[in-house]
N, C-alpha and C positions, 0 to 999 in steps of 0.2 A: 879771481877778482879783476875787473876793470879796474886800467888805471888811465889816469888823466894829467893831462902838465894842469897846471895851477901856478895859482901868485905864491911866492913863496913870501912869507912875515920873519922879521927879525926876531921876536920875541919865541917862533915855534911853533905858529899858528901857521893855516894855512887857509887860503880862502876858498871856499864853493862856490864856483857857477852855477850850478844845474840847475839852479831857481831862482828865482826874485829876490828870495832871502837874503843870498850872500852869506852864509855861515861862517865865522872866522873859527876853524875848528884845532883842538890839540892836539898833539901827537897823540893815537894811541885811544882817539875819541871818536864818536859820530858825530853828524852835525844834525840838527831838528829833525829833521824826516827819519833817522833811523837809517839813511838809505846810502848814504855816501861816508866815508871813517879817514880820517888820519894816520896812512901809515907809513910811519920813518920819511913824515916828509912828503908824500906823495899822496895825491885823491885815489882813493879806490872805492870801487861800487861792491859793498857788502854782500849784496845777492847774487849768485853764480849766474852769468849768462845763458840760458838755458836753449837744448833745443829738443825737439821730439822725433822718435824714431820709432818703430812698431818692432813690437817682441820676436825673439825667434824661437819664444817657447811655445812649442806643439799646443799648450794647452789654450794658447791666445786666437785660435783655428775659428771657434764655436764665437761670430759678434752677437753683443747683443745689439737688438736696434733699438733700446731703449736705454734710457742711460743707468741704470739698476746693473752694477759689473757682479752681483751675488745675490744667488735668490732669495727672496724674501722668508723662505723655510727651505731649510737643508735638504737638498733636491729636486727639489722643485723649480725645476728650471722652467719652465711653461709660464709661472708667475712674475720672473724677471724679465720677461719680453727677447727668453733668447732664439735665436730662430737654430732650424740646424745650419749644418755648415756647408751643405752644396753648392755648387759655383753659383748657381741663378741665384739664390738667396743671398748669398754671402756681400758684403760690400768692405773695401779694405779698408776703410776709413779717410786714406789719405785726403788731404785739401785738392790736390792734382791731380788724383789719379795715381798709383801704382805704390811698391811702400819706399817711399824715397824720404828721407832725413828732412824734416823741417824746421825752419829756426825760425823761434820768437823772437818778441821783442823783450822778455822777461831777464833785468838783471843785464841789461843794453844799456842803460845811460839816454840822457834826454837831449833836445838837441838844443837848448839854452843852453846860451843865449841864440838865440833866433836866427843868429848868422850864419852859424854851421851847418855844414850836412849831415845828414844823421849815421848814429854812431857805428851802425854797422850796415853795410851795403854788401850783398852776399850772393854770388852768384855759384850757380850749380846746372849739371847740363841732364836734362830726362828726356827720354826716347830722343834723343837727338836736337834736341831744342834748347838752348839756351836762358835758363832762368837769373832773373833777379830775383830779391828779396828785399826790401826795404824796412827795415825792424826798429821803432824809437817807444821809449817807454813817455807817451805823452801826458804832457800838465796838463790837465782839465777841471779849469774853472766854468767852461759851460757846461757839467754834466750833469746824472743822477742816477735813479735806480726806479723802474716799475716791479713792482710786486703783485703779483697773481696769487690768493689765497684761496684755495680750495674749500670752501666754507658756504652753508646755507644759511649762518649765523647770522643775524646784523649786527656789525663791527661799529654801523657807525653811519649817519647823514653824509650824502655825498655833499661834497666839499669841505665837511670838518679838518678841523688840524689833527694834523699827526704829528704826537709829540715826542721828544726821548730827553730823558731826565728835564720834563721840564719845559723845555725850548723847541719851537715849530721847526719839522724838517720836513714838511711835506704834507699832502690833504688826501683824503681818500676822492677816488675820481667814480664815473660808473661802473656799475656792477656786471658782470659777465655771464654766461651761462655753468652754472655752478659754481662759481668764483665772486669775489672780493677783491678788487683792483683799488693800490697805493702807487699814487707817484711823488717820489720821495726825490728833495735833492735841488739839483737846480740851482743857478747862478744867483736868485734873488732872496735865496736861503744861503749860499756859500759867501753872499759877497755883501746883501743889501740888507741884511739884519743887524744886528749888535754882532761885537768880538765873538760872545758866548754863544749866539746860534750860530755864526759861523765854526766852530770849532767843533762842537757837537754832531752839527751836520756833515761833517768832512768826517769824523769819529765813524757815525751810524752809517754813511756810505760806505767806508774802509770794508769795516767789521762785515758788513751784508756781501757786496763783492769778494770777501775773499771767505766766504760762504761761513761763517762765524754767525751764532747767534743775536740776536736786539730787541730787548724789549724796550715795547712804544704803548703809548695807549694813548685813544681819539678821544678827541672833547663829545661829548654827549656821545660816547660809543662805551665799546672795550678799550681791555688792555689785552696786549698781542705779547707772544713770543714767535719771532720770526728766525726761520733760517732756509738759505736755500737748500732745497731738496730734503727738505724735514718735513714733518706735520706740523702744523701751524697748533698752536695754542692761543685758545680764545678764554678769557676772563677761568686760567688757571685749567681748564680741561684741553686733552689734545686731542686735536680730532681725530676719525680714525676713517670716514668715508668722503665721497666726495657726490653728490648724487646722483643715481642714474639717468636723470631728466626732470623735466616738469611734470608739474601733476598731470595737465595731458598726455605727455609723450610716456610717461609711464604709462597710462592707461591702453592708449595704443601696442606698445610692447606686451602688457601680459594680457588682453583681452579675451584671448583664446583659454589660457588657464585659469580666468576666472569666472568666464559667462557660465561652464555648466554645473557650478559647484556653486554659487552665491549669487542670490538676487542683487544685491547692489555692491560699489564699491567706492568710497572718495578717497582720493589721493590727495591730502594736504599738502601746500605748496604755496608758502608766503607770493611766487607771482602768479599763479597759474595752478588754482584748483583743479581737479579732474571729476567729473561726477563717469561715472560707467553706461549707467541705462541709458544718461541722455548724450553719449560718446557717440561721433558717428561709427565708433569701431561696435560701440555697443547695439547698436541699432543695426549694423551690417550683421552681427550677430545672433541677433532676433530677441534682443533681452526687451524685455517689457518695463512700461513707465512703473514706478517706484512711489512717486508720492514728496520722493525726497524734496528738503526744499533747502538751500544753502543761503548764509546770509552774506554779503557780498555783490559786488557788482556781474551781471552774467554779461560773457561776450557772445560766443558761440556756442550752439549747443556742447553741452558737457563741461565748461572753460567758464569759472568763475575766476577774478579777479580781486584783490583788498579783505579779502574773507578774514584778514585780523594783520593787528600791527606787526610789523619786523618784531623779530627778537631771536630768543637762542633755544625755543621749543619743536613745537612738530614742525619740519619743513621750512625749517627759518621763522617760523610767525611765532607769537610770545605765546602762545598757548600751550598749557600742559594737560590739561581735558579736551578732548576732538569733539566732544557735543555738543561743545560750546557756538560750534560753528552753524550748527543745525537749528532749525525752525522745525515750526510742529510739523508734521507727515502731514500729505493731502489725505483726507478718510477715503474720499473716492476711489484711490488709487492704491492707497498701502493695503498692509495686512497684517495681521495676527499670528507669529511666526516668520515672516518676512526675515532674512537674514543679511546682515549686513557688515559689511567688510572695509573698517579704516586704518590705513597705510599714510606713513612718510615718504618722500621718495626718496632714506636710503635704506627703508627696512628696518633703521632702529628703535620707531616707535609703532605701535600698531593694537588696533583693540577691534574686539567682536563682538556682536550684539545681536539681540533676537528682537522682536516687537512682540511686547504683550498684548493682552485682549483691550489694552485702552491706547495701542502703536507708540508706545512709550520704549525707546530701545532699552533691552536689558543685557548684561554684560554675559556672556558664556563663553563656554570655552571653544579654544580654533580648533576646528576638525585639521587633522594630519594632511589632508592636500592643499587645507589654503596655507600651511603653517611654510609647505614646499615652497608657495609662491611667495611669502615672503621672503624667504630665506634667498629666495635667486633673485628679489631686487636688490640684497643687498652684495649677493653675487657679482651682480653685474654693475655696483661701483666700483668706481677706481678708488685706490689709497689718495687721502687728502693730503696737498705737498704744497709749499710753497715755492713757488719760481721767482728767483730773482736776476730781475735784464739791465744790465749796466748799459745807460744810454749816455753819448758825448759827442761834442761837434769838434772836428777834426780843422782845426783853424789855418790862417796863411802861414803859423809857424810854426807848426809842425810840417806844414806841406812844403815848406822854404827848405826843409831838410832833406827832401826827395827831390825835388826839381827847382833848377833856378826862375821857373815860370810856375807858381802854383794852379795857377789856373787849367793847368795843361794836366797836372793829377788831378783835379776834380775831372775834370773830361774824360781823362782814359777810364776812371772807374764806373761814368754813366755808360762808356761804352763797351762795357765788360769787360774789358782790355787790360782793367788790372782789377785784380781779386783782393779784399779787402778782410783780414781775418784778427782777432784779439786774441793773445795768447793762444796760437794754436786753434783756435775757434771760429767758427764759419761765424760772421758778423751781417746782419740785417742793413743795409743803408738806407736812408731813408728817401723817397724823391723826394724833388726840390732843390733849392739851392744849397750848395754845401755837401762837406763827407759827413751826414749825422749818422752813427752807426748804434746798431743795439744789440749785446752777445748775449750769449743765457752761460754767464758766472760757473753753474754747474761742469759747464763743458769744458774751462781753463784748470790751469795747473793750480792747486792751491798756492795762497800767498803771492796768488799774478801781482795784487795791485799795491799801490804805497801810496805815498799821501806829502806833499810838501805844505807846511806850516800859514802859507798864503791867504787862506787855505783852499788845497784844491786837490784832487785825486791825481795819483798817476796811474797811468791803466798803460797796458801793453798793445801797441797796431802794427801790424804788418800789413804792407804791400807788396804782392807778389806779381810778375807780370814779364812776355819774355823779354830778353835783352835789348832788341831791337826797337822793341815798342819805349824803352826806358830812354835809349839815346835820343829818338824822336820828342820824348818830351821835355826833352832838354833836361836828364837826371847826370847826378853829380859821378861822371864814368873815371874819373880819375880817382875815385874814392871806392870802387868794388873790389872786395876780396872774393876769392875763391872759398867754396868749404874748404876745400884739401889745404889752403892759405892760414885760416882760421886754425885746422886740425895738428898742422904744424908750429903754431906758435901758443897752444893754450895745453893745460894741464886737464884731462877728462876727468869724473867723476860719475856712478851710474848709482842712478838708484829707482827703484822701481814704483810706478806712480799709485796712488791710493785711488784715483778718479780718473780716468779717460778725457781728454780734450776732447778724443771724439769717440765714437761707440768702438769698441774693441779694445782689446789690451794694447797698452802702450809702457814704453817705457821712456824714462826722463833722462837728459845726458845735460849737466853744467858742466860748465865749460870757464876755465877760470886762468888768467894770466899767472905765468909761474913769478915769484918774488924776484928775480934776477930778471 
């Protein structure tokens, strides 16, 4: 446990800085956030200071490059994206380079009030070079959360609100390539609403960043069960695929398995119908016109458009009959027999038909080669996951905690000079003005983040950068410890991580002030 001087109270109470709040807390209690306790008189931070170090168990050799640390079926390694373990392939995970001890800002203390420098300043030396470390667990009241849903579903009108128990925390944005995009969060949801959407919102941000489930549901959409690195649940089903592409670019992919075994084929696809014969892959082919006619708008040969509304049928569109999309056959062109072949693009729905002697499709059964090629569209989906990106701007006071000129840390990080990471996690910055930074949640330690009652999130930021570069911009040098500093005055504790901050086995070390 961090401890902290504080105002001492006659009554027993003792007061919290760490946030706005001001908490007057008991002996022997927390104060609102959960995050700071009362003990015998003294502030201490309940969550162990944390830092990260990589295993020295042999079996931690084999990284995966996907974040999946156990296969999806019991041996099947090939399914969890793990590669082998020779040198070319192999990457060590570290942030630096090499496996050298890293410290968060996890379980650090924040640098409110504004004036201090942050709480821990940590220097270490690798190949020969001199590191800092700059680790503060910052208040973010300008933050939020984007969600990537793997889904062909329609969740929902772009711009709708996204609600949780009730109260706006966010709107569905546009839609992505086999995805469902939520950006959730945000200052004029944590600040410029009522008491109750602020609370809520600060709640469903917690819960989603420290990779915990939320159910939400959109005005004229679904209702969602969200989790990072889960399957999304749409209106009570979970999905299980994510799709291999558009109805075009399917079409293009199996074209070959399908020209000598079926006169036609349409790939259903709420944006992007595929028709076969008239594909330019179908035509490089030498498949002949068809007859077919699709109702919908046509772009390019093969590539219809609007062929029916969103919803949670074939291919995203509300449809649960595939005929429905179809107009009568050209007589000129069709036939009697003519065989024809309708596909989702992720394989889990799909029907077959013949044309009778009046070209009216009738339904029969799939011969064993096309039933292959269904089967390898849904092959070649990936599992349906949702991602969730903790996004936050990195303001002048937090930056007041690393340098007494903040301006001089926004500059060193546009000019790569100092490396910017949350929890352990390679962090996205944004250009433009300011540190806006974006992690993928998955990758941090469980329970990274906390939340002061404000309301606003606390997330974990490290700035790493070397020594030299830190003096130059005017960083707080009378305030750096050493690791070996740290390792001497705190009590360890190991325990071994459930998720990886970064691909490969890791292991967790909190690090905690002894009571004395």
């Amino acid at each position: 446990m961090v401890r902290f001087a504080v105002e001492q109270e006659e009554n027993g109470k003792i007061r919290c800085d760490a946030c706005p709040v001001l908490c007057y807390i008991k002996d022997g209690r927390t104060g609102a956030c959960d995050r700071y306790a009362n003990d015998g008189g003294e502030l201490v931070r309940v969550d162990p200071f944390t830092i990260l170090q990589r295993a020295d168990d042999p079996a931690a050799q084999a990284v995966p490059f996907l974040l999946n640390e156990q296969p999806s079926t019991p041996g099947d390694a090939e399914s969890a994206g793990i590669m082998d373990d020779s040198a070319e392939h192999r990457w060590d995970g570290d942030i630096l380079g090499g496996n050298r001890t890293f410290v968060t800002a996890i379980g650090s203390g924040t640098t409110y009030p504004d004036y201090k420098p942050a709480p821990f300043i940590v220097s270490q030396q690798y190949d020969d070079v001199d590191m800092v470390t700059v680790v503060t667990e910052g208040i973010f009241s300008y933050c939020g959360a984007k969600i990537k849903i793997d889904t062909d579903r329609h969740i929902g009108p772009e711009q709708a609100t996204v609600r949780v128990d009730g109260e706006a925390v966010g709107h569905v944005t546009t839609g992505e390539y086999g995805s469902q995009m939520l950006s959730l969060g945000g200052v004029n949801h944590l600040t410029g609403g009522s008491k109750k959407e602020g609370r809520i919102t600060c709640q469903a941000l917690l819960q989603l960043c420290n990779c915990e489930a939320v159910d939400m549901s959109i005005d004229g959409g679904a209702e969602l069960t969200v989790q990072a690195d889960a399957a999304p649940i749409v209106n009570g089903v979970r999905e299980e695929l994510m799709r291999v592409g558009c109805g075009s670019a399917t079409i293009g992919m199996f074209a070959r398995q399908w020209a000598p075994r079926v006169d036609e084929v349409v790939v259903v696809d709420d944006h992007i119908t595929g028709v076969l014969s008239e594909h330019q892959a179908g035509k490089l082919l030498g498949m002949s016109p068809t007859g077919v006619r699709i109702k919908g708008r046509r772009s390019t040969p093969g590539r219809y458009f609007q062929v029916a509304e969103p919803g949670s049928g074939w291919g995203g569109t509300d449809i649960s009959d595939p005929l429905s999309i179809l107009d009568d056959f050209k007589a000129n062109l069709a036939w009697p027999g003519m065989r024809l072949l309708m596909v989702s693009t992720t394989g889990e729905q799909w029907a077959y038909f013949e044309l009778d002697n009046d070209l009216q499709p009738a339904e029969a059964q799939l011969p064993p080669e096309l039933r292959l090629s269904v089967e390898r569209i849904a092959e070649n989906c990936e599992p349906s996951l949702c991602s969730v990106l903790f996004m936050g701007g990195a303001g002048g006071s937090l930056r007041a905690g690393v340098t007494e000129n903040p301006v001089g840390l926004t500059r060193s990080v546009r000019q790569a000079l100092t490396h910017v990471s949350c929890g352990g996690a390679p962090a996205y910055v944004w250009p433009g003005g300011g540190i806006t930074v974006m992690a993928d949640v998955a990758r941090m330690p469980r329970n990274a983040f906390g939340y002061v009652p404000t309301p606003a999130l606390v997330a974990p930021i490290e700035f790493t950068l070397r020594r030299c570069d830190y003096e130059r911009l005017g960083g707080h040098m009378d305030h750096i410890q050493s690791l070996q500093d740290i390792a001497g005055k705190v009590e360890r504790r190991e325990t071994v991580r459930e998720t990886p901050a970064w691909p490969g086995n890791t292991r967790q070390f909190a690090w905690r002030y002894p009571q004395d």
